[in-house]
C-alpha positions as CSV (number, residue, x, y, z in Angstrom):
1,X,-1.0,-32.3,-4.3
2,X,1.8,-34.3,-6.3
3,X,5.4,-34.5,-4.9
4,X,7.0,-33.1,-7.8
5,X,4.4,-30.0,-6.8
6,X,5.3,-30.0,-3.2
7,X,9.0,-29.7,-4.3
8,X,8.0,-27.0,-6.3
9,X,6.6,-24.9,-3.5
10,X,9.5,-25.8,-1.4
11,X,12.0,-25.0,-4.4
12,X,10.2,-21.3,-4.7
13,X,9.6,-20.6,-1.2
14,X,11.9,-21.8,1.0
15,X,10.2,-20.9,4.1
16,X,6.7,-20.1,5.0
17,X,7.7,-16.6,5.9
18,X,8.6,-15.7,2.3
19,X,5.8,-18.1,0.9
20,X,3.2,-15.7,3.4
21,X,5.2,-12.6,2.5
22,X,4.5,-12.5,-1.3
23,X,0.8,-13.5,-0.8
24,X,0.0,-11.1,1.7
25,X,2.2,-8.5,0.5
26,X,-0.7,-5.9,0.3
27,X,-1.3,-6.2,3.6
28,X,2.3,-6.6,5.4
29,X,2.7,-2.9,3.5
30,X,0.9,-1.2,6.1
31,X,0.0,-3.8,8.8
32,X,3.8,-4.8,10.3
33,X,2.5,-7.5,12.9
34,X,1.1,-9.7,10.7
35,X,0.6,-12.6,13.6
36,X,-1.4,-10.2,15.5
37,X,-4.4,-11.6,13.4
38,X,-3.3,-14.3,11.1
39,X,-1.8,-16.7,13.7
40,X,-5.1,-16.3,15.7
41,X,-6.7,-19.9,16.1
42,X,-9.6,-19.6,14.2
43,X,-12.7,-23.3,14.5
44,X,-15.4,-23.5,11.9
45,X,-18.4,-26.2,13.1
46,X,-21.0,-27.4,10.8
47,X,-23.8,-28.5,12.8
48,X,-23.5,-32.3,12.5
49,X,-27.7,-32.6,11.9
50,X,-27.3,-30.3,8.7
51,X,-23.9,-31.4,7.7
52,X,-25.7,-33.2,4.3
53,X,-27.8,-30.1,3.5
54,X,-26.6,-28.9,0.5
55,X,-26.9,-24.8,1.1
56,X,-24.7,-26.3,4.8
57,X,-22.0,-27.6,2.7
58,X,-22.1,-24.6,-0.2
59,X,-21.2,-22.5,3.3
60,X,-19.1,-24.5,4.9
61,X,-16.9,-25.1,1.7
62,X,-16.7,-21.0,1.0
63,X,-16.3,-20.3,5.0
64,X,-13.1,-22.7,5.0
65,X,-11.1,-22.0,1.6
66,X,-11.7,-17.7,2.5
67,X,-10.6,-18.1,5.9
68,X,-7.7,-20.6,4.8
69,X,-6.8,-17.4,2.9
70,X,-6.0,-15.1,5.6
71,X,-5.7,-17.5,8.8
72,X,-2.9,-19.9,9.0
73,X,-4.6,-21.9,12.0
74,X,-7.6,-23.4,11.6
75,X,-9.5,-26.9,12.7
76,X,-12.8,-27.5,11.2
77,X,-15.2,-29.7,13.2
78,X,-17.6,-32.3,11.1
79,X,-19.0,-35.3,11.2
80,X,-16.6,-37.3,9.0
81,X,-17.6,-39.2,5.4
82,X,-20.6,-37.1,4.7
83,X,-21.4,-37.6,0.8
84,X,-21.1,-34.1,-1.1
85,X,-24.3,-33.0,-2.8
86,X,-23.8,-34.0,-6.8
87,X,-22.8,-30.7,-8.0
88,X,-20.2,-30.2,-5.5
89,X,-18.3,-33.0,-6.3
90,X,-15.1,-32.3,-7.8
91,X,-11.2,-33.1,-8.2
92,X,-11.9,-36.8,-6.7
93,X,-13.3,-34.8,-3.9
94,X,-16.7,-37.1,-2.9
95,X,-17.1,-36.5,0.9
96,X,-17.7,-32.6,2.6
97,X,-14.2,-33.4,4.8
98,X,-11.8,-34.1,1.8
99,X,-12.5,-31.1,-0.6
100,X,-12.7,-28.5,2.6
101,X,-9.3,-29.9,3.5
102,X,-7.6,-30.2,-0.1
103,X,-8.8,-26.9,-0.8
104,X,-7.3,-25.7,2.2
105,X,-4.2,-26.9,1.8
106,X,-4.1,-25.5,-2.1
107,X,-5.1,-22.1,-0.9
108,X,-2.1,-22.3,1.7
109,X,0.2,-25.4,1.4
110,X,2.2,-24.1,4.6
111,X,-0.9,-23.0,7.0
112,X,-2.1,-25.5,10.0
113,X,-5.3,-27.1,8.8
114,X,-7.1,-29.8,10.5
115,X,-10.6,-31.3,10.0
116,X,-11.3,-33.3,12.4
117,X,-14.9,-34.9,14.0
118,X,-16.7,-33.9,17.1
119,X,-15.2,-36.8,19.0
120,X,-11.5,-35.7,18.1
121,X,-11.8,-32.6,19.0
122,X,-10.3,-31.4,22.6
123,X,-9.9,-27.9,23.3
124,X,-6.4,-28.5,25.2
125,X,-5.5,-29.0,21.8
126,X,-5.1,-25.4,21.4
127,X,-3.2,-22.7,23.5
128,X,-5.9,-20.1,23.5
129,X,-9.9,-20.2,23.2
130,X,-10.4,-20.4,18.9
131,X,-12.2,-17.6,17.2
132,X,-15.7,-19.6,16.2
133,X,-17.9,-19.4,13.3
134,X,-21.0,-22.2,13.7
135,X,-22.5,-23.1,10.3
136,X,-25.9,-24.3,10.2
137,X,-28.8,-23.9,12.5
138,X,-27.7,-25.4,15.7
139,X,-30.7,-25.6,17.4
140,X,-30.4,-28.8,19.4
141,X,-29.0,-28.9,23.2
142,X,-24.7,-29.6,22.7
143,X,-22.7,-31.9,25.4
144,X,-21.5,-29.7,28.3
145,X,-18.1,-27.9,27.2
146,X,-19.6,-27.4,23.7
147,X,-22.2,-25.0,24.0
148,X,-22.7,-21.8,21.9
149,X,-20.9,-19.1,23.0
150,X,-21.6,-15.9,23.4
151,X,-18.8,-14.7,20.9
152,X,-19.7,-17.4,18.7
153,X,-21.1,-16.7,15.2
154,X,-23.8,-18.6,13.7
155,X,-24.8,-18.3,9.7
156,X,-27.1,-20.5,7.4
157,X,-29.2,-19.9,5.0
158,X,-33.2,-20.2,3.9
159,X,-34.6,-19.6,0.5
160,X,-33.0,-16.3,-1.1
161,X,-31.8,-15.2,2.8
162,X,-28.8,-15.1,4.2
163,X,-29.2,-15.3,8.1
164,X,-26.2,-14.9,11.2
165,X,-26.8,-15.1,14.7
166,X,-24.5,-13.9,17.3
167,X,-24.4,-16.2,20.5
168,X,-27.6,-18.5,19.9
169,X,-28.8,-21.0,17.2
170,X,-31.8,-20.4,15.2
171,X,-35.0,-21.7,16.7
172,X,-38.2,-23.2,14.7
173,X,-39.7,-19.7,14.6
174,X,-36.6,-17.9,12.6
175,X,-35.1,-20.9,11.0
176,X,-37.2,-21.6,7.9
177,X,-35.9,-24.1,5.4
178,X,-32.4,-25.5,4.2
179,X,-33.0,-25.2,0.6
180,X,-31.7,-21.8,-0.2
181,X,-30.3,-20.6,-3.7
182,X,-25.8,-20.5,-3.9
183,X,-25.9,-16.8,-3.4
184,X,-27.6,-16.9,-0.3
185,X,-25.3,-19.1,0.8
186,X,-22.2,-17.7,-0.5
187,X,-23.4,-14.5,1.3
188,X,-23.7,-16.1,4.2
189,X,-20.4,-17.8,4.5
190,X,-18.5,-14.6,3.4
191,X,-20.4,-12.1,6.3
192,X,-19.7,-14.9,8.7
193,X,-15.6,-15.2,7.6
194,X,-15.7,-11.2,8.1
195,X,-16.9,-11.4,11.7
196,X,-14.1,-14.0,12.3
197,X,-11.7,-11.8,10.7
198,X,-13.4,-8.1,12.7
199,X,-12.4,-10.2,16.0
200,X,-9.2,-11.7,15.0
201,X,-7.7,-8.0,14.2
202,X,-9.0,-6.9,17.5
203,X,-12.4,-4.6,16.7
204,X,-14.7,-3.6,19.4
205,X,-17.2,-5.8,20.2
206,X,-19.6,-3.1,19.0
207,X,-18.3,-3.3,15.3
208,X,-18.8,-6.9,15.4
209,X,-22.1,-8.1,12.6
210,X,-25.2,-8.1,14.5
211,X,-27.7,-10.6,14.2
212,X,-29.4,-10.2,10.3
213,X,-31.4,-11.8,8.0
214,X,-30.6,-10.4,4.4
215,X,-33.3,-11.4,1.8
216,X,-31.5,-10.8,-1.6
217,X,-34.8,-11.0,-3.8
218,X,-36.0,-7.4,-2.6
219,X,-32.1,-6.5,-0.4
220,X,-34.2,-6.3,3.0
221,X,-32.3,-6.6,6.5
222,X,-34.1,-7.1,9.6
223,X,-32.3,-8.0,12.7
224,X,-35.4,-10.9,12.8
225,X,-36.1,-13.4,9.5
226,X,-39.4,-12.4,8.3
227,X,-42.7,-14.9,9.2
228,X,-42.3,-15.5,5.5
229,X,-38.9,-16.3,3.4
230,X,-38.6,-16.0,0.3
231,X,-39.0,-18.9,-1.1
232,X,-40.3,-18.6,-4.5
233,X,-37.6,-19.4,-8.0
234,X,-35.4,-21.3,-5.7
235,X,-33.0,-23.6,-8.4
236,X,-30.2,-25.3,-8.4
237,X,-29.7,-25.0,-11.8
238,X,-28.2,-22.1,-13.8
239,X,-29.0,-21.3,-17.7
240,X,-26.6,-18.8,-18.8
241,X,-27.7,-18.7,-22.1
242,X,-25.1,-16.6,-23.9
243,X,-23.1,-14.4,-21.1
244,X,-20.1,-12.8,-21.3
245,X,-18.1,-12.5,-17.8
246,X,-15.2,-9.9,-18.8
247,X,-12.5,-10.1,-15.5
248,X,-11.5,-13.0,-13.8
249,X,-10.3,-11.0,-11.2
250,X,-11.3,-10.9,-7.3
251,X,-14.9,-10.9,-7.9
252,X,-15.1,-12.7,-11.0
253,X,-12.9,-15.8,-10.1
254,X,-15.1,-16.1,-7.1
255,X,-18.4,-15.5,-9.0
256,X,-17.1,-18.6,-11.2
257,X,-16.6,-20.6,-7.7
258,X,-19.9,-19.7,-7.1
259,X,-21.5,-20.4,-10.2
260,X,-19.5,-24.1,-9.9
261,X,-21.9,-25.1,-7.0
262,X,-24.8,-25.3,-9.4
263,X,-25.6,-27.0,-12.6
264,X,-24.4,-25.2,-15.2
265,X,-25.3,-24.6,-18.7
266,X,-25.7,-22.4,-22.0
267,X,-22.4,-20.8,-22.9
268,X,-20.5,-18.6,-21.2
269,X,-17.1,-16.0,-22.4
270,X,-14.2,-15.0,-20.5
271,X,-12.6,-12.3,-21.0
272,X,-9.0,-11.0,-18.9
273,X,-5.7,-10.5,-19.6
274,X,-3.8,-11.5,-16.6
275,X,-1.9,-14.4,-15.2
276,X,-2.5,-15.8,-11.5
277,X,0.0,-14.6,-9.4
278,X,0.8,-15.3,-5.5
279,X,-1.2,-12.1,-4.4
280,X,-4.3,-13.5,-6.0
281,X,-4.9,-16.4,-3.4
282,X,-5.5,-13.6,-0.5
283,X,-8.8,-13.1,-2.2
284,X,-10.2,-15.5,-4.4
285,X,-11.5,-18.4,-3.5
286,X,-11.0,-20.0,-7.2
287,X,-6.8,-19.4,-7.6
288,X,-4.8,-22.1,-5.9
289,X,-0.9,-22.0,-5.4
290,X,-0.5,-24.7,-8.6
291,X,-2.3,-21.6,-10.7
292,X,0.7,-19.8,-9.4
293,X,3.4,-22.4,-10.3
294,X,1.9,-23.2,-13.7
295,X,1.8,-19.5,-14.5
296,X,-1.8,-20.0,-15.8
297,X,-3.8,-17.1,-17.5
298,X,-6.5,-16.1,-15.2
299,X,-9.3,-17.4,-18.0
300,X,-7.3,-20.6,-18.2
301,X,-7.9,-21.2,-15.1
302,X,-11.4,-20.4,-15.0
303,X,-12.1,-22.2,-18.2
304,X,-10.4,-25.6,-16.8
305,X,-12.7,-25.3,-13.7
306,X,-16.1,-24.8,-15.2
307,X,-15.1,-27.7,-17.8
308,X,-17.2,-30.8,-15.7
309,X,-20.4,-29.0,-16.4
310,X,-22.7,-28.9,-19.8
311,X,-21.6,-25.5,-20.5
312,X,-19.2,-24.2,-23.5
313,X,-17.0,-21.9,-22.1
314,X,-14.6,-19.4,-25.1
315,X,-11.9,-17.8,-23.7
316,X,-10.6,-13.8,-24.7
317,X,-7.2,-13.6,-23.9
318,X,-6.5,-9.5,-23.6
319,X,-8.4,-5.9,-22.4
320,X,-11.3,-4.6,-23.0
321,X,-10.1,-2.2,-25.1
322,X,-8.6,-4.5,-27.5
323,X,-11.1,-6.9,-28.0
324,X,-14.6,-4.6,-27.2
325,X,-15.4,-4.1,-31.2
326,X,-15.3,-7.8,-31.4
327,X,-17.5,-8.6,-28.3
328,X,-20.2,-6.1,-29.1
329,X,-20.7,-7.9,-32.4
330,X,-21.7,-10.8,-30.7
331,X,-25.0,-11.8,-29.3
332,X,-25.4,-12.0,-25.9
333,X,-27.6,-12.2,-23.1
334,X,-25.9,-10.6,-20.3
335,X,-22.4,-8.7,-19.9
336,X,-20.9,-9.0,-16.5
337,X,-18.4,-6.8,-16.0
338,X,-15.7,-6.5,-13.8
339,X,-13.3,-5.3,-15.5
340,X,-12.8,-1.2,-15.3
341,X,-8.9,-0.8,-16.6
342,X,-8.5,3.1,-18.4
343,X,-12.1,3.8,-17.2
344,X,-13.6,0.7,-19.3
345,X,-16.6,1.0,-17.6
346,X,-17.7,4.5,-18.8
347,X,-17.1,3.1,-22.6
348,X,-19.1,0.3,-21.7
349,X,-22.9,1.7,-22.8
350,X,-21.0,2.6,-26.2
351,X,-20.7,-0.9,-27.3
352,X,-24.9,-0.8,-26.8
353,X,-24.4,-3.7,-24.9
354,X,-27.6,-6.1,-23.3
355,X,-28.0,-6.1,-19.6
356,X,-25.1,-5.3,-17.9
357,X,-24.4,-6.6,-14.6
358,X,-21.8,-5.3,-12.5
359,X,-20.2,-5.5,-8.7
360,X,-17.4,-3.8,-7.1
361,X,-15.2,-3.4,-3.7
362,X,-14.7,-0.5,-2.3
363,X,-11.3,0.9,-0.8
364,X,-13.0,0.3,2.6
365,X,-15.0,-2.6,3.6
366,X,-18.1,-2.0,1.3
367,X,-19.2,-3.9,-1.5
368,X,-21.9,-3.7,-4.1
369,X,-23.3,-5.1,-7.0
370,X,-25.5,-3.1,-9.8
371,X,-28.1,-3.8,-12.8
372,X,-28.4,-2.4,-16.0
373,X,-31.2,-2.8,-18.3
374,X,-30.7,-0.6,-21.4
375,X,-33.4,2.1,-22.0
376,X,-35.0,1.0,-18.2
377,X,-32.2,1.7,-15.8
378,X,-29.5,3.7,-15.7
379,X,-26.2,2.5,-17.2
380,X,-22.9,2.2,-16.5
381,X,-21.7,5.5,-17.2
382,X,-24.1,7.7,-15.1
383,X,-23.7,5.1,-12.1
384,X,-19.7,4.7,-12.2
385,X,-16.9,5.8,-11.4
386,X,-18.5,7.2,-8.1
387,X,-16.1,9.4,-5.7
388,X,-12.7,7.9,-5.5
389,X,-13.1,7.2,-1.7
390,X,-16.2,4.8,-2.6
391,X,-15.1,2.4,-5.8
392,X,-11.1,3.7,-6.5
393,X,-8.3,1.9,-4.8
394,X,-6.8,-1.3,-4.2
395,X,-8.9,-4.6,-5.1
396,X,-10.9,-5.9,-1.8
397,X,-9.1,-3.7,0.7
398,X,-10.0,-1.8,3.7
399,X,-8.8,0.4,6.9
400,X,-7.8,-1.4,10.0
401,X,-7.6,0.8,12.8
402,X,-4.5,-0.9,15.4
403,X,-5.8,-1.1,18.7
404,X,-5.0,0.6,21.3
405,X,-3.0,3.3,19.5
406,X,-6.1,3.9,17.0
407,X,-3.4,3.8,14.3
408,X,-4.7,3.1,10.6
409,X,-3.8,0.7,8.5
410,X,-4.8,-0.8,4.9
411,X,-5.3,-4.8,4.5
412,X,-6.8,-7.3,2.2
413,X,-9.9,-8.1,3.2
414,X,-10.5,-11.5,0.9
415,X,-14.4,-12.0,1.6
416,X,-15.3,-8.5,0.2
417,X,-14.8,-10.0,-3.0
418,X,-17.1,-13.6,-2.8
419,X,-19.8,-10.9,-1.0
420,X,-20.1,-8.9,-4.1
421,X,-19.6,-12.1,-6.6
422,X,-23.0,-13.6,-4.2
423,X,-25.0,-10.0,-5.1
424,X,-24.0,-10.4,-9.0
425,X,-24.7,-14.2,-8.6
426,X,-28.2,-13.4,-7.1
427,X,-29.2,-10.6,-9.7
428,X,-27.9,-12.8,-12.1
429,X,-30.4,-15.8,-10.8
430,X,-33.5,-13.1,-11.3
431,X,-33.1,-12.3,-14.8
432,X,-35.4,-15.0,-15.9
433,X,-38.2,-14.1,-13.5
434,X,-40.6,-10.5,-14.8
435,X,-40.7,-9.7,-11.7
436,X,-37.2,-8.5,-11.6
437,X,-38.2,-5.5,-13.0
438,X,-39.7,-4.5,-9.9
439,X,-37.0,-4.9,-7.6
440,X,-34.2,-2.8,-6.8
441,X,-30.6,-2.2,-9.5
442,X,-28.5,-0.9,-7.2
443,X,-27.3,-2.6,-3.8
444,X,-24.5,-1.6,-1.5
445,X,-23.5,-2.6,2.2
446,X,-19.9,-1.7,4.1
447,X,-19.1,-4.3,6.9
448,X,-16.2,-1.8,8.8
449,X,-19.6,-1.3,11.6
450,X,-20.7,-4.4,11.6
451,X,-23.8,-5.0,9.0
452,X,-25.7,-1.8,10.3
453,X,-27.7,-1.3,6.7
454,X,-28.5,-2.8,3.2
455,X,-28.3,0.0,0.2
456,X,-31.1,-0.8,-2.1
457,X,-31.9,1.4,-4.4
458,X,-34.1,1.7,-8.1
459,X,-32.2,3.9,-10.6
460,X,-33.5,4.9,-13.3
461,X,-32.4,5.6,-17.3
462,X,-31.6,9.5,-17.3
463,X,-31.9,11.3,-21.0
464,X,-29.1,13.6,-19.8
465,X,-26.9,10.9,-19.8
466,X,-25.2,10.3,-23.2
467,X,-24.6,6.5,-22.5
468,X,-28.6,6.2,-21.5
469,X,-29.3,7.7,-25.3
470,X,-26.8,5.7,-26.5
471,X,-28.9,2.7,-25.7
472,X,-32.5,4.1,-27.1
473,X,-30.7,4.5,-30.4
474,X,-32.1,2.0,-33.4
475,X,-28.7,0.5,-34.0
476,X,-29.0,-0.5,-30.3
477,X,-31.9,-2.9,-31.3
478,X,-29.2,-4.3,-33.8
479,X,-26.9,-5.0,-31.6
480,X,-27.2,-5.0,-27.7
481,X,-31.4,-5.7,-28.4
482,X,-31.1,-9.1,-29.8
483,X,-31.0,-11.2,-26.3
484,X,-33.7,-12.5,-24.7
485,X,-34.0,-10.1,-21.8
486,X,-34.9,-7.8,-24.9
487,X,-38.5,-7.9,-23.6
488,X,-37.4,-5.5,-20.6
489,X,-36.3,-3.1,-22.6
490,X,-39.2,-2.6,-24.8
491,X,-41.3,-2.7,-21.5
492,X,-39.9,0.4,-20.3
């Protein structure tokens, strides 16, 4: 960060009480102690073996910039100078420690960040015991003093699975392999930051997450990782062809952070209307406070970040309803869509669009992503809006209950929104595989008990539904029917 942005920040927020009280404004509306959870000393370890495994560092770089967005004290323990994998070098950022901390810092110039190595670290250092989150598989005896815990939470990720462990590493039996795909990863790392966050706000240790292993090819949880992960269409590589992403909101900006850790290609569309504004860094992982100062349109911003990779990115400044005529006359691929202003999403089968891919937050702490294959599944209309209690409300935001009193409250909850961008990422990864036709279109999980159960569920096109005819109309095969995921249509 430049001086003549540090004066900047200083220059707009004078302290870091106003700086904090803007961002988090959402949450200070209903939850007046703020401290109670943010000033909670919060440590993220990477297992120094795994530290140069490239699903460890995809984790660890998600874990640190959510938590950095809620958490204003927070060490991270690495081994120092470990080389970034290729695509995860960025903004002169070539070693693991120097993009988690400048990321950090540009989520939250005024929060206490530290990463430091296992040899710096001393626990005196710290006034109370640190809420931990262990990244990696941490199977190997540790020095006395820096054992596992039996609070601690440990995440990595195998193939297409997202794993967590509460109190033990993973042994050779349940660890698998270290090649996993980004969404597994990016699932991983935002289940894990939403443990931290259950403790630091005080819920019972019985709504904590439970040990899981998530497989996000067929959305199976089991408390134990199958014999067998699935393994199978792991890439590091990512052909877009021609999508469209319309919102660059919560979910969006963080599926574009996502989509970042890959190699990138084919072209891609954005499409929003808004700026970046202070509240956004509560919850996205891709806004940082120079977004805010430049006043940068949320496309902008997304456009500038995606522009290292082989990819030709158009930006759509506006809404969907000015500029939907104009999209449906182009051909795409894929629509992901995120954006649902004046009920977009019920208009959205109209345009006879190609596959449609989808995910929402709910007013609580679920989240959710959905498929739609025209003339296969169902479509947007028939699925959405559901009841207002399950997918209206405030962006990423769920109910707190004050302890002991039992008192409610409403806060942001910032890693609601990179778990839904990892399900979109995911469903987004199987297009090119048939087999995707055989696995479930409609996922859903809610974190406020822990992780208790995965929704996963196979919905169907229904005749009744106007928006389902819509799509087995001819003029559909002139317009949404020209991709290349065509074929899945015609197969239904």
């Amino acid at each position: 960060m430049s001086l003549v942005e540090v004066n900047e920040i200083n220059r707009r927020w004078a302290t870091p009480e106003l700086f904090y009280a803007e961002r988090d404004n959402r949450t200070m509306l209903e939850v007046q102690d703020l401290a109670r959870y943010a000033a909670r000393p919060v440590e993220i370890r990477v297992d120094p073996r795994e530290a140069h495994e490239l699903a460890v560092q995809r984790m660890t770089l998600l874990a640190c910039n959510l938590t950095a967005r809620w958490a204003r004290e927070v060490r991270v323990v690495l081994p120092p100078s470990i080389r970034l994998a290729g695509c995860l070098r960025r903004d002169g950022s070539d070693t693991l420690d120097l993009r988690v901390i400048s990321e950090m810092q540009a989520a939250d110039p005024f929060g206490c960040f530290l990463v430091l190595s296992p040899g710096e670290v001393r626990q005196s250092d710290l006034i109370e015991r640190p809420l931990r989150l262990r990244i990696g598989s941490w199977r190997e005896p540790m020095p006395v003093g820096e054992e596992i815990s039996a609070d601690d939470y440990v995440i990595t990720a195998s193939g297409w699975s997202a794993i967590g462990r509460r109190g033990r590493g993973l042994g050779d039996e349940d660890r698998g392999h270290l090649s996993a795909v980004s969404a597994a990863a990016g699932l991983a790392a935002s289940i894990g930051v939403a443990d931290i966050f259950k403790r630091a706000i005080g819920h019972g240790r019985e709504h904590w997450v439970t040990d899981f292993a998530w497989c996000m090819w067929s959305h199976t949880l089991t408390q134990d990782v199958p014999a067998r992960i699935k393994d199978s269409h792991v890439s590091e590589e990512l052909d877009l062809g021609q999508t469209l992403l319309a919102g660059v909101g919560a979910i969006g900006s963080a599926l574009v952070y996502l989509m970042d850790m890959m190699e990138l290609r084919g072209r891609l569309t954005l499409l929003d209307r808004d700026r970046v504004e202070l509240s956004n860094l509560n919850r996205s992982p891709l806004f940082f406070v120079t977004h805010v100062l430049n006043d940068e349109l949320k496309t902008a911003a997304a456009a500038n970040y995606l522009r290292r990779h082989e990819l030709q990115v158009r930006v759509v400044d506006g809404t969907w309803h000015e500029h939907a005529r104009e999209v449906a006359r182009e051909v795409y691929d894929v629509w992901v869509s995120f954006t649902n202003e004046d009920g977009a999403w019920a208009e959205v089968p109209f345009q006879l669009p190609p596959v449609v891919l989808h995910g929402t937050t709910t007013s609580g702490w679920g989240f959710g992503a959905g498929r739609h294959i025209p003339r296969r599944d169902d479509c947007t209309l028939c699925r959405m809006p559901r009841p207002e209690a399950e997918f209206r409300g405030p962006c990423a935001e769920g109910e707190i209950e004050a302890e002991p009193e039992g008192e409610s409250a409403r806060a942001s909850l910032p890693f609601l929104s990179a778990a839904s961008a990892s399900l979109v990422l995911a469903e987004l990864s199987k297009l090119d595989s048939p087999e995707v036709l055989k696995l479930p279109n409609d996922i859903a999980a809610d974190l406020r008990y822990g992780l208790p159960a995965v929704m996963a569920l196979t919905r169907l096109a229904n005749q009744a539904c106007r928006g389902c005819r819509a799509a087995a109309s001819k003029l559909w095969e002139r317009r949404g029917g020209r991709g290349r995921y065509r074929p899945y249509s015609e197969a239904a």
